[in-house]
Rosetta silent file (secondary structure, phi, psi, omega in degrees, C-alpha in Angstrom):
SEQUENCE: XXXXXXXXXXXXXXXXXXXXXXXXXXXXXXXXXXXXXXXXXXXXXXXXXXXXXXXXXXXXXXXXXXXXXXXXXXXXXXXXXXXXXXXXXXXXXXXXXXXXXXXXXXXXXXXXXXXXX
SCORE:     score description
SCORE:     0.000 S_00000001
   1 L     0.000  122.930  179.101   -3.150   19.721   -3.955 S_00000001
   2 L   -53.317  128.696  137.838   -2.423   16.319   -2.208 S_00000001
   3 E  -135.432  133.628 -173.540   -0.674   13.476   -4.639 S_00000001
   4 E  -110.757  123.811  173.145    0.320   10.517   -3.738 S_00000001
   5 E  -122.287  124.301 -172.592    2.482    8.535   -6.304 S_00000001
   6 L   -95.615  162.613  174.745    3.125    4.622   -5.958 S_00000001
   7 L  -136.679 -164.758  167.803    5.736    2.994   -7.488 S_00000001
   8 L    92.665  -17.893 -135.702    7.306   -0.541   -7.193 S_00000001
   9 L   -75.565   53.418  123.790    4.902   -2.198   -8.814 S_00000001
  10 L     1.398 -179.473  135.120    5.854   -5.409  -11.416 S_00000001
  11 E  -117.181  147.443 -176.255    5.597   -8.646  -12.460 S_00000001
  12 E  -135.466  166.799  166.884    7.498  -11.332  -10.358 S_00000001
  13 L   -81.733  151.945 -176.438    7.252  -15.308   -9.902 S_00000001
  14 L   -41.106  147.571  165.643    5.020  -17.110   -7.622 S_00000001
  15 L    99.606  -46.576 -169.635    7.404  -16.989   -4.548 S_00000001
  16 L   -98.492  176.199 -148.251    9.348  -13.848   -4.978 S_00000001
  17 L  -105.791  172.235  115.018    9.252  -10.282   -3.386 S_00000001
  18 L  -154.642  164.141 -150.155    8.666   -6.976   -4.502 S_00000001
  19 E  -118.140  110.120  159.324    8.527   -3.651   -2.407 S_00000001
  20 L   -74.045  119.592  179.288    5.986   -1.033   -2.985 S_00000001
  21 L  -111.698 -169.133 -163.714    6.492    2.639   -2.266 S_00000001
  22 E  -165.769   99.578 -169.235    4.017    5.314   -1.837 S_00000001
  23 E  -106.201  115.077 -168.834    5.421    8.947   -1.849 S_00000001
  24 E   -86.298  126.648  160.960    3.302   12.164   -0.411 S_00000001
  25 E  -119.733   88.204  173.600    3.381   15.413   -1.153 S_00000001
  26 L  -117.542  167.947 -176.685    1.768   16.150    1.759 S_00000001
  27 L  -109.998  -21.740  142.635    3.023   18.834    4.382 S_00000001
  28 L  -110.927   86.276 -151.219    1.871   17.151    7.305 S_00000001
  29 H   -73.728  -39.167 -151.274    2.443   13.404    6.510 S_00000001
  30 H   -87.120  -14.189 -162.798    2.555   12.602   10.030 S_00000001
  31 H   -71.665  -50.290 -143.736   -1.100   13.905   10.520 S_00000001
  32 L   -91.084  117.700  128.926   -2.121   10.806    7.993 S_00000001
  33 E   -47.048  117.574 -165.873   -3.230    7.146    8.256 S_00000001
  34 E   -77.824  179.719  145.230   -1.460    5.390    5.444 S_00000001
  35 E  -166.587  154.205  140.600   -3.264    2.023    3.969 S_00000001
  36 E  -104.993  153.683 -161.166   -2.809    0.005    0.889 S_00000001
  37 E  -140.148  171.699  170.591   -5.367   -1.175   -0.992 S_00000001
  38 E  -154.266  125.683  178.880   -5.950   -3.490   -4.136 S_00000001
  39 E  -114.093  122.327 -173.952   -8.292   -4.349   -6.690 S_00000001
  40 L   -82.716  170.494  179.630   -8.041   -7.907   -8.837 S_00000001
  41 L   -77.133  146.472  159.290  -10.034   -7.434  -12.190 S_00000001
  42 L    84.154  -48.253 -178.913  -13.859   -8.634  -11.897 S_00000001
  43 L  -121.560 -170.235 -161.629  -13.568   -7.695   -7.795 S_00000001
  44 L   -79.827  162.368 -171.305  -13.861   -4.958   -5.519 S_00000001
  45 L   -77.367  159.549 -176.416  -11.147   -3.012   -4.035 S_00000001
  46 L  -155.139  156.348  179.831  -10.274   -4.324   -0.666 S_00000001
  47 E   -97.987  143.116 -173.104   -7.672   -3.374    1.941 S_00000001
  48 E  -110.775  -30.062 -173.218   -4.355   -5.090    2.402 S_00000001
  49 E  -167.303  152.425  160.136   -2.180   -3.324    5.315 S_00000001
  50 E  -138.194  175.032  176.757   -2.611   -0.102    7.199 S_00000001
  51 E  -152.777  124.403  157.722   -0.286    1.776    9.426 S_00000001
  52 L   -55.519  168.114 -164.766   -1.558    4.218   11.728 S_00000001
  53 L  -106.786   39.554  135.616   -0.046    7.943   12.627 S_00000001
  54 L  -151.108   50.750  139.499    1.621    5.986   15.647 S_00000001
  55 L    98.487  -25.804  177.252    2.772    3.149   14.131 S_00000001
  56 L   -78.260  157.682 -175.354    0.148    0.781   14.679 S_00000001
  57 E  -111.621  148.382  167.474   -0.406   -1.864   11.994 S_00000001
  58 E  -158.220  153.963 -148.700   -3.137   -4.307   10.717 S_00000001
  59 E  -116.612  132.331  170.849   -3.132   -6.997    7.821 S_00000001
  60 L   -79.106  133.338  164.971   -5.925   -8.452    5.688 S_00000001
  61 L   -33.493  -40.240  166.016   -5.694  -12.184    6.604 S_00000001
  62 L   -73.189   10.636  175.362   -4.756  -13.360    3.293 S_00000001
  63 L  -118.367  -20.935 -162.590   -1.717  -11.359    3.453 S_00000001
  64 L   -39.360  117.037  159.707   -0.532  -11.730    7.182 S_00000001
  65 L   118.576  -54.635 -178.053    3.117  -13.128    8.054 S_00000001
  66 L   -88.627   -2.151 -168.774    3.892  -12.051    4.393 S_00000001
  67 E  -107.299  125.823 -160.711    3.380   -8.466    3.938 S_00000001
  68 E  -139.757  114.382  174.210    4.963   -5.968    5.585 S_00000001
  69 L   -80.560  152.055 -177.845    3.803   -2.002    6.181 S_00000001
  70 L  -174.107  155.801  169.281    5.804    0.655    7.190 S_00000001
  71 E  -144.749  179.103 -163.481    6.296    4.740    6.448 S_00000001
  72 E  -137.262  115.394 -158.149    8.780    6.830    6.823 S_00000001
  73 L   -89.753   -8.968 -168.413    7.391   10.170    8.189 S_00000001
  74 L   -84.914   -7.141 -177.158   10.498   12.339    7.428 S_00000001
  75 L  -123.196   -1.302  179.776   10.418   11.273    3.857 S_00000001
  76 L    56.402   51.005 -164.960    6.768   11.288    3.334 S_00000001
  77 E  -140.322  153.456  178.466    6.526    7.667    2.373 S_00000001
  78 E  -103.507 -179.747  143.270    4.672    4.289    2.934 S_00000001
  79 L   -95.686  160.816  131.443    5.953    1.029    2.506 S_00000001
  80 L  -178.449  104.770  173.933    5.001   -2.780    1.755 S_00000001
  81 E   -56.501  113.548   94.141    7.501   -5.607    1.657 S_00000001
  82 E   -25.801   93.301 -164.753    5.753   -7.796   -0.166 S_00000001
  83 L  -125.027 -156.312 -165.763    7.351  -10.984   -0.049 S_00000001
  84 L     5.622   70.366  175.365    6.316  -14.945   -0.869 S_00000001
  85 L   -45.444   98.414 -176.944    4.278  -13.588   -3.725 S_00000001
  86 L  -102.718  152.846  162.263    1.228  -15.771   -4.694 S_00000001
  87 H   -37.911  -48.032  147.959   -1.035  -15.686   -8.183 S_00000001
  88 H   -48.816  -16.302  153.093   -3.542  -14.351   -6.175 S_00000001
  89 H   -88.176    1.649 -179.674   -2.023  -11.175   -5.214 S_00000001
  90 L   -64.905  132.129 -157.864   -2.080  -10.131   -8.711 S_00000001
  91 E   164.830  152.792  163.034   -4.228   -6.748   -8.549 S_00000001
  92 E   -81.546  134.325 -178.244   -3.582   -2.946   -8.923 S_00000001
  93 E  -108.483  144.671  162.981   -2.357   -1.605   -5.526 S_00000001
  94 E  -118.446  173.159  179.056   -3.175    1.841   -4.517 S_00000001
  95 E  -124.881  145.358 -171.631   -2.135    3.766   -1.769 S_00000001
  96 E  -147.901  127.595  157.467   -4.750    6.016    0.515 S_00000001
  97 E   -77.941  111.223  174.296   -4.197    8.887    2.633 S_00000001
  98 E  -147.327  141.641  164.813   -6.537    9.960    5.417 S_00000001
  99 L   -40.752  106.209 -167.187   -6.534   12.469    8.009 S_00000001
 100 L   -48.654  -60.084  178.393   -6.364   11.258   11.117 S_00000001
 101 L   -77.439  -19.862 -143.434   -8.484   14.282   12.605 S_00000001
 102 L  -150.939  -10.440 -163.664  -10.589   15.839    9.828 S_00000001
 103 L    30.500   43.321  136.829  -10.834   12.243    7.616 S_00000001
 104 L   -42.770  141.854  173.522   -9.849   13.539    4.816 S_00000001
 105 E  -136.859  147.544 -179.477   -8.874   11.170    2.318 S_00000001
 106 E  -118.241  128.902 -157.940   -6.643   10.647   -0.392 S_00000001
 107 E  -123.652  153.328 -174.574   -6.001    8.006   -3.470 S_00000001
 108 L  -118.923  158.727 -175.958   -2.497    7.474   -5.473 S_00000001
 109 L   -91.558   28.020  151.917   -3.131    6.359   -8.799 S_00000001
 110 L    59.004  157.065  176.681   -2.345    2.743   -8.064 S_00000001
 111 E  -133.939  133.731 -171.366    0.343    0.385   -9.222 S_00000001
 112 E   -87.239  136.555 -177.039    0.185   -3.083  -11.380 S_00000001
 113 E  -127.852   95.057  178.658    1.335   -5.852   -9.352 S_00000001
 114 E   -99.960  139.266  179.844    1.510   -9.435  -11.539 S_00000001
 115 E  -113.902  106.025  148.818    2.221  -12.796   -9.790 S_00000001
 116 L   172.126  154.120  170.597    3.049  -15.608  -12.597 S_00000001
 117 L    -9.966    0.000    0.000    4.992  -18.151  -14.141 S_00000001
């Protein structure tokens, strides 16, 4: 059975950082296109960063320059630097696993991420 469990998740002020992790118990991790994803209350889930199973990355525009993806394949982990933190990033993040070859896919049971005063 696949799980993915995020962590990281808070509330911080407009401005500040926090670092989301995303942990696998998968046995071949490396096989797997990471992404994060997020859903605000009221809208639809949408994608925020992906990382590919060689490394390449891509950004939803409203996150770009501040967001940062990354895994770690020997530890079976994602990343995402979050940093200059706006009200508008406030949203449950999730994390999704999918097979690179067979497109399987996989959901972590998301993490609350509050932006405010």
């Amino acid at each position: 059975q696949v799980q993915l469990v995020e962590s990281g998740g808070g509330l911080v002020q407009p401005g500040g950082s926090l670092r989301l992790s995303c942990v696998a118990s998968i046995f071949t991790f490396s096989n797997y296109d990471m992404s994060w994803y997020r859903q605000a209350p009221g809208k639809e889930r949408e994608l925020v960063a992906s990382i590919s199973i060689g490394g390449s990355t891509n950004y939803a525009e409203s996150v770009k320059g501040r967001f940062t993806i990354s895994r770690d394949n020997a530890m079976k982990a994602m990343y995402l630097q979050m940093n200059s933190l706006k009200p508008e990033d406030t949203a449950v993040y999730y994390c999704k696993a999918r097979h690179h070859y067979t497109s399987s896919a996989y959901w972590g049971q998301g993490t609350q991420v509050t932006v405010s005063e």
